[in-house]
C-alpha positions in Angstrom: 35.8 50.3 41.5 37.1 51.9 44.4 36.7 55.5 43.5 33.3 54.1 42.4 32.6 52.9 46.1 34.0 55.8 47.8 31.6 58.1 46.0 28.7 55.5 46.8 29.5 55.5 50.3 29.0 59.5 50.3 26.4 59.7 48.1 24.2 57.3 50.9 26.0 59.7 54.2 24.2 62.4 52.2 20.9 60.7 52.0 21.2 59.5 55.5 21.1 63.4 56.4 18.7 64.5 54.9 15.1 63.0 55.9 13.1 65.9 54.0 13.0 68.2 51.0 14.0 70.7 53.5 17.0 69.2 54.8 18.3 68.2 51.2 18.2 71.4 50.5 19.5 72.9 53.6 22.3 69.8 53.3 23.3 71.2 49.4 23.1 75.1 50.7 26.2 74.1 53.5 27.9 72.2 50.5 27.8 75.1 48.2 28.7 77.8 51.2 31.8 76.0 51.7 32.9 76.1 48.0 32.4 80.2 48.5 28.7 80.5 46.6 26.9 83.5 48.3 23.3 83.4 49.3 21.0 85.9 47.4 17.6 87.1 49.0 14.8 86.6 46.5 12.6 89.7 48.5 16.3 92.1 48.6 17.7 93.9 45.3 20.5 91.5 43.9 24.0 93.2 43.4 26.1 90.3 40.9 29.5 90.3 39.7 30.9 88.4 37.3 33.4 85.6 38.5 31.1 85.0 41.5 28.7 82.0 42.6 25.8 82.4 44.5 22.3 80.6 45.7 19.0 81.5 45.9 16.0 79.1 48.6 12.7 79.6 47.7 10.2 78.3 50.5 13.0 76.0 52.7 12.6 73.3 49.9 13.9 74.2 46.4 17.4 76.1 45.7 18.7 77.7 42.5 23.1 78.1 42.5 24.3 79.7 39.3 27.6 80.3 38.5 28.9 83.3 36.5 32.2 82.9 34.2 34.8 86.1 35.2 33.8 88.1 31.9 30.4 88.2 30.2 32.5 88.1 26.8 33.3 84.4 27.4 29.5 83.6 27.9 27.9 82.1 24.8 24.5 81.1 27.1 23.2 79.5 30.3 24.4 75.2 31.0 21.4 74.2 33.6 21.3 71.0 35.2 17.7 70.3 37.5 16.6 67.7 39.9 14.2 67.6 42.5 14.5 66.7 46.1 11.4 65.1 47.2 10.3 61.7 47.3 7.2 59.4 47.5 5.8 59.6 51.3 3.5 60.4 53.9 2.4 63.9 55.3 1.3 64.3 58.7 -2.0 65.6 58.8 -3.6 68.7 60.8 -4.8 67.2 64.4 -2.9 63.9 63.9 -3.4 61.8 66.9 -5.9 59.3 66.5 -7.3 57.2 68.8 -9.1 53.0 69.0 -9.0 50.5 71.4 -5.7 50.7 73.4 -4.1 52.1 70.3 -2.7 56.4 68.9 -2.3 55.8 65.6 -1.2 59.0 63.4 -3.6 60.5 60.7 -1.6 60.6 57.3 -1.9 61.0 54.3 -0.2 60.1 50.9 2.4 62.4 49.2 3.0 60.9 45.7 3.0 57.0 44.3 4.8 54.8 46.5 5.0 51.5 46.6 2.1 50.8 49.5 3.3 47.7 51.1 7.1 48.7 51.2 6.1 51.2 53.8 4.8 48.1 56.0 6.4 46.5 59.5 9.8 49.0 59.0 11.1 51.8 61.9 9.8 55.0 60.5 9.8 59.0 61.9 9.3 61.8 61.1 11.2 65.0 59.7 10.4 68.0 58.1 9.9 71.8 59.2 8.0 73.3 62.1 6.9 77.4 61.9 7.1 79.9 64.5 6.4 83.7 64.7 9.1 85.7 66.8 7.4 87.3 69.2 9.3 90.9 68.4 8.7 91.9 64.8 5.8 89.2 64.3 7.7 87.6 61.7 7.1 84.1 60.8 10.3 81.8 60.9 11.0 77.8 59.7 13.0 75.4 61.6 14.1 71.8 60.7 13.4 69.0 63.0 14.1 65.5 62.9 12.9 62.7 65.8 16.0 61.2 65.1 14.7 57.6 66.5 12.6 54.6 65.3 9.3 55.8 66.4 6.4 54.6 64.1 5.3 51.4 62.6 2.6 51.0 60.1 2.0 47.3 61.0 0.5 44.6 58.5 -2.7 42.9 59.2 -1.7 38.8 59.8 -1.9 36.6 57.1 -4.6 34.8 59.3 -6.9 37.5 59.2 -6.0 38.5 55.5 -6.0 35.2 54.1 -5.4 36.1 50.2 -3.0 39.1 50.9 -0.2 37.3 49.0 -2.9 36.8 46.1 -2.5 40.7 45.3 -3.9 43.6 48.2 -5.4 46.6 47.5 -4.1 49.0 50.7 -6.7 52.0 51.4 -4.9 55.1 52.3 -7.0 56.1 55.7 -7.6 52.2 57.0 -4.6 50.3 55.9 -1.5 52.8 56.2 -1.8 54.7 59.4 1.2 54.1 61.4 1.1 53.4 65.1 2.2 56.1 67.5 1.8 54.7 70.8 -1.0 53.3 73.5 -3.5 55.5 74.6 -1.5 55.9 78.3 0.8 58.3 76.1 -1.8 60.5 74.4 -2.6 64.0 76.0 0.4 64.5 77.9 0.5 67.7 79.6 4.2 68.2 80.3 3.7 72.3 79.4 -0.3 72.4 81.3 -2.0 73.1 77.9 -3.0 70.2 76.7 -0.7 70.1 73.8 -0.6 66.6 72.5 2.2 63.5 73.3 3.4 64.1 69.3 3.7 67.6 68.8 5.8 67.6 72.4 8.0 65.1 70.7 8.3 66.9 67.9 8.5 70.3 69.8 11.5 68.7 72.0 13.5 67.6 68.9 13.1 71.0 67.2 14.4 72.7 71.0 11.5 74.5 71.6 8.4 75.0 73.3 5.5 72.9 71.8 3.0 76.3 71.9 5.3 77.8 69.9 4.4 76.2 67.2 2.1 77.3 64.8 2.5 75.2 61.6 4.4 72.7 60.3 4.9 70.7 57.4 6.3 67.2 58.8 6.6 63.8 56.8 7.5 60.5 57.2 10.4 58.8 56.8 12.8 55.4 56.9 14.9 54.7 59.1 16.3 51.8 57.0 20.0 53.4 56.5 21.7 52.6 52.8 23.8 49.9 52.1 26.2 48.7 49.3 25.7 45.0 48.3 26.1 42.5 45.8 28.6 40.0 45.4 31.2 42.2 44.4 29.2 45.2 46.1 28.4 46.4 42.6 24.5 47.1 44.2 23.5 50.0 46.8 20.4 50.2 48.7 18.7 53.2 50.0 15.7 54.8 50.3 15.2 58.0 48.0 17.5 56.9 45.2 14.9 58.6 43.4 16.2 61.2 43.3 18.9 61.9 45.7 21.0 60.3 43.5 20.8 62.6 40.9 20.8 65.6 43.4 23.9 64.7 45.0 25.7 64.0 41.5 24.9 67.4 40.0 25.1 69.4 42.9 28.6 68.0 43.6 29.9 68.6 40.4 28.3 72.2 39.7 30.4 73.4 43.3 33.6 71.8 41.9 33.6 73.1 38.4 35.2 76.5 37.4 32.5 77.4 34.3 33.7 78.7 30.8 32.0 79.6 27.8 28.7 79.4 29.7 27.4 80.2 32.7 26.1 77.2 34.7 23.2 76.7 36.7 21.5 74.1 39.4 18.2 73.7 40.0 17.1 71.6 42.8 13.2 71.7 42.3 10.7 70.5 45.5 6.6 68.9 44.6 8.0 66.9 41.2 6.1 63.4 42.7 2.7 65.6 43.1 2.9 67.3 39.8 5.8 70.0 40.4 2.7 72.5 40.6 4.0 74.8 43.4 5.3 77.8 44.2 8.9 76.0 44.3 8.4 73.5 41.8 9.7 73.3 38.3 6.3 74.7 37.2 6.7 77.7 38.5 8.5 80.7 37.5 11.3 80.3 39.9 14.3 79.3 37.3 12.8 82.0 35.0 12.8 84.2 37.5 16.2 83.7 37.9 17.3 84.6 34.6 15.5 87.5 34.5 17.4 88.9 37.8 20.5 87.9 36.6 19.7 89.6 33.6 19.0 92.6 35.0 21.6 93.2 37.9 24.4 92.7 35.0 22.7 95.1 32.8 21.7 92.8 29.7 19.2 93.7 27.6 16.1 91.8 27.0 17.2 90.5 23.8 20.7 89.6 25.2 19.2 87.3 28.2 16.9 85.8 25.1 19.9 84.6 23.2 21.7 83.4 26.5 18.8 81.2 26.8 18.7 80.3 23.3 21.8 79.1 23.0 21.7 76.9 26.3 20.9 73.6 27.2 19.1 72.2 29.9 19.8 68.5 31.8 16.8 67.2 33.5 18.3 64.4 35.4 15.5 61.8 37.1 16.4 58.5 37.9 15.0 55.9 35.3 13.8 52.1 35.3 17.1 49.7 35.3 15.7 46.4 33.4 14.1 44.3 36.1 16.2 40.8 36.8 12.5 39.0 37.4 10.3 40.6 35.2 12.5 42.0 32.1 9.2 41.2 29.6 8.4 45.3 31.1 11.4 46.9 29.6 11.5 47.9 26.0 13.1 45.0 23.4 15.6 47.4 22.4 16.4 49.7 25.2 17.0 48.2 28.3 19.6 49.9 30.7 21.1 48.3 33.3 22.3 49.0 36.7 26.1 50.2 36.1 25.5 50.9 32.8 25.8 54.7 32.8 24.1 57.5 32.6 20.3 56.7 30.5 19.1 59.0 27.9 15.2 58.9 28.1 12.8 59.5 25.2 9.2 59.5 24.8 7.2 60.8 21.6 4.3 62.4 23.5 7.0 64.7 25.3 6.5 63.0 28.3 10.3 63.4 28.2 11.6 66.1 26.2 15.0 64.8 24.5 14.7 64.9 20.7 17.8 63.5 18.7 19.6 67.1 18.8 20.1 67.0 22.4 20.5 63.5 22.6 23.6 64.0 20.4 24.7 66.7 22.4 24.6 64.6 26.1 25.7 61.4 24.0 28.8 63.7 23.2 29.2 64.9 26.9 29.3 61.1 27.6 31.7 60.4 25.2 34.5 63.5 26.2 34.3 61.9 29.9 34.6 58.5 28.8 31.2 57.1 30.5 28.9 54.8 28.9 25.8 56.5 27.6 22.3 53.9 27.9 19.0 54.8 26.6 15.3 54.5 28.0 12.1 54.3 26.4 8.7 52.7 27.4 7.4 49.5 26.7 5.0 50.6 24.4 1.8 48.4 26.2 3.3 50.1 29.5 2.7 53.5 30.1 5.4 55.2 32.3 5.9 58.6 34.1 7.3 62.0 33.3 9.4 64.2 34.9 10.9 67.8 34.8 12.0 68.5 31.7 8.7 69.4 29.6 7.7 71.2 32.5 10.4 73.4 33.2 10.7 73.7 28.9 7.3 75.1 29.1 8.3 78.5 31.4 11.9 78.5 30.2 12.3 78.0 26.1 15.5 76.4 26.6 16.9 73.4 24.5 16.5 69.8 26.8 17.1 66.6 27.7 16.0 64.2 30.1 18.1 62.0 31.8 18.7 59.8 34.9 20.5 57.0 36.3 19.3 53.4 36.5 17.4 51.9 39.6 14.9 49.4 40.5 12.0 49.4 42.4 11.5 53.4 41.8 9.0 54.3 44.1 9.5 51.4 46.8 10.6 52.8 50.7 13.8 51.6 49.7 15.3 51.5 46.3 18.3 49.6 44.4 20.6 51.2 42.3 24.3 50.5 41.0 27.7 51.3 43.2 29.3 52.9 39.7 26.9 54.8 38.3 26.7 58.1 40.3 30.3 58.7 39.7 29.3 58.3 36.0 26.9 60.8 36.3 29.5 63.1 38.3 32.2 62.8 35.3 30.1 63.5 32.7 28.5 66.8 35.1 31.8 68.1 35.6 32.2 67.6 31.9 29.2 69.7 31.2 29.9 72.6 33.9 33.1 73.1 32.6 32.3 72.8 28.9 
């Protein structure tokens, strides 16, 4: 239990810094840096060498690391392990600053399917990535910000004036969930004599630089709950974006750690996978594939060579999945109900919502088993429809043999999540297992 905790504690530091997709995967870039993976330039010719590690960003907010064995002779085919790193939210909208009554309230607008009323009467902010053009060779650059302070609330209507809200509330998007910014004495500052507005000078001031040099930005909001371990054995963590930091953290971690073998490994952190993953750096686009083909190509393999690579490879799509819920556990399955601290959860569904068949459930079964970690399994009540994830997308560019995976949780979806204190070091063994195969 206490390696258990320890590894809980920094799985919640690492979701504590990182309030975006882009700073998850600027936060997992540093980590692999400083286990001596070298960044590759998807616009520049790539030179590879075997032996080596090295990562590829794609648009600030999804990251590819691959590992190559010391001699191609050893490599039977690629190991690829993929999560993405965004999370149910709200973007900031163009022109934000809304005014009524005494009231700035900011203009927002859903990213995903979150839990509405979770978002209600918390500290939020907001975090994300502001774009500027350097003024010498007209380039356009990114930079992260974070206001790192409570500054929003999206307040609830009273119960007085909503009298059958605890009899089930439908929450409109543009009336119910704006958050509240400040009063009206606040809006159109003009600290730099253009009448840039009171937000985008906080947000210009936390970023360092001139609000007018700003000229886009892609900025969300966030909790500022911070996550907790509790229970009465503190067997129970709390956090926002369980879903699916968790898994991020747990394959990223083990993929820097892990020396590969017989294959050479891979990490794909995907962005856009609560929207529909249909992006430039999603896992529907060609990015992973991509990938493969460079590789390919910079250590002279043939066409036919990099087919048989894939071929005879294996891809973990890791995506947190429903724990059996304490108070209504008529939801889950009758037969396969995982439960928080149960292990890793194998997750099947017939219409290839998820893409394991009984192959590579044997095969991650057998992972399980070599690193001594429970295995659970998922699959919908069948009068409840559920989601779907990365797998059958990313199976759809990249032929490779899959799974689908996760770890359990409940409330997936809510601001803040619940998960087990054991199970990301779980995940972690049975990674490093995998990498190192």
């Amino acid at each position: 239990m206490k390696e258990s905790m320890k590894c809980a504690e920094e799985l919640l530091r690492f979701i504590k810094d990182c309030p975006s997709c882009y700073h998850v995967i600027a936060k997992v870039a540093e980590n692999y840096r400083a286990h001596g993976f070298t960044e590759l330039d998807e616009r520049k010719t790539w030179k590879l060498a075997w032996g080596k590690s090295y990562y590829v960003i794609r648009n600030d907010s999804a990251l590819i690391a691959f590992r190559l064995p010391d001699k191609k002779e050893k490599v039977k085919g690629w190991h690829v392990a993929a999560a993405h790193c965004d999370s149910p939210t709200f973007k900031v909208k163009e022109n934000p600053e809304r005014s009524a009554d005494a009231y700035v309230t900011l203009n927002v607008e859903k990213y995903g399917g979150m839990i509405h009323s979770t978002w209600l009467d918390r500290p939020l902010s907001v975090a994300g990535r502001i774009a500027m053009e350097n003024e010498k060779t007209g380039e356009i650059r990114t930079k992260l910000v974070n206001v790192d302070r409570d500054l929003l609330v999206i307040p609830n209507l009273a119960i007085h004036m909503n009298r059958d809200v605890n009899k089930g509330m439908e929450y409109k998007p543009q009336t119910d969930l704006q958050p509240l910014f400040a009063l009206k004495a606040a809006e159109g500052k003009k600290s730099d004599g253009k009448g840039t507005s009171a937000f985008m000078e906080i947000v210009a001031k936390a970023a360092g630089v001139k609000p007018d040099q700003i000229l886009g930005n892609d900025l969300f909001l966030y909790v500022r709950d911070e996550g907790r371990i509790l229970g009465a054995d503190g067997e129970f963590i709390l956090s926002p974006k369980l879903d699916d930091l968790q898994c991020v953290y747990a394959l990223t971690e083990s993929h820097a750690e892990t020396q590969p073998a017989a294959y050479a490994t891979v990490c794909a952190i995907f962005d856009n996978e609560e929207v529909g993953s249909g992006s430039n750096q999603g896992a529907d686009s060609t990015f992973l594939e991509d990938v493969f083909l460079r590789v390919g190509e910079s250590l002279g393999m043939s066409a036919a060579k990099q087919k048989e690579w894939i071929a005879a490879g294996y891809l973990i799509s890791a995506d947190n999945a429903h724990a059996v819920h304490p108070n209504h556990p008529e939801k889950a399955d009758p037969t396969n109900r995982p439960c928080l601290n149960g292990g890793p959860v194998l997750k099947f569904n017939c219409a290839q919502k998820y893409v394991t068949d009984g192959v590579t459930a044997a095969k991650f079964r057998s992972l399980c088993k070599r690193a001594g970690v429970p295995c659970q399994t998922y699959v919908n009540h069948s009068d409840v429809p559920g989601g779907s994830t990365l797998g059958n997308i990313s199976a759809s560019h990249v032929s490779i043999p899959s799974v689908d995976v996760g770890l359990p949780q409940l409330a997936m979806h809510s601001a803040v999540e619940t998960g087990g204190t054991k199970d990301t070091l779980m995940a972690m063994k049975v990674m490093k297992e995998y990498f190192s195969e």
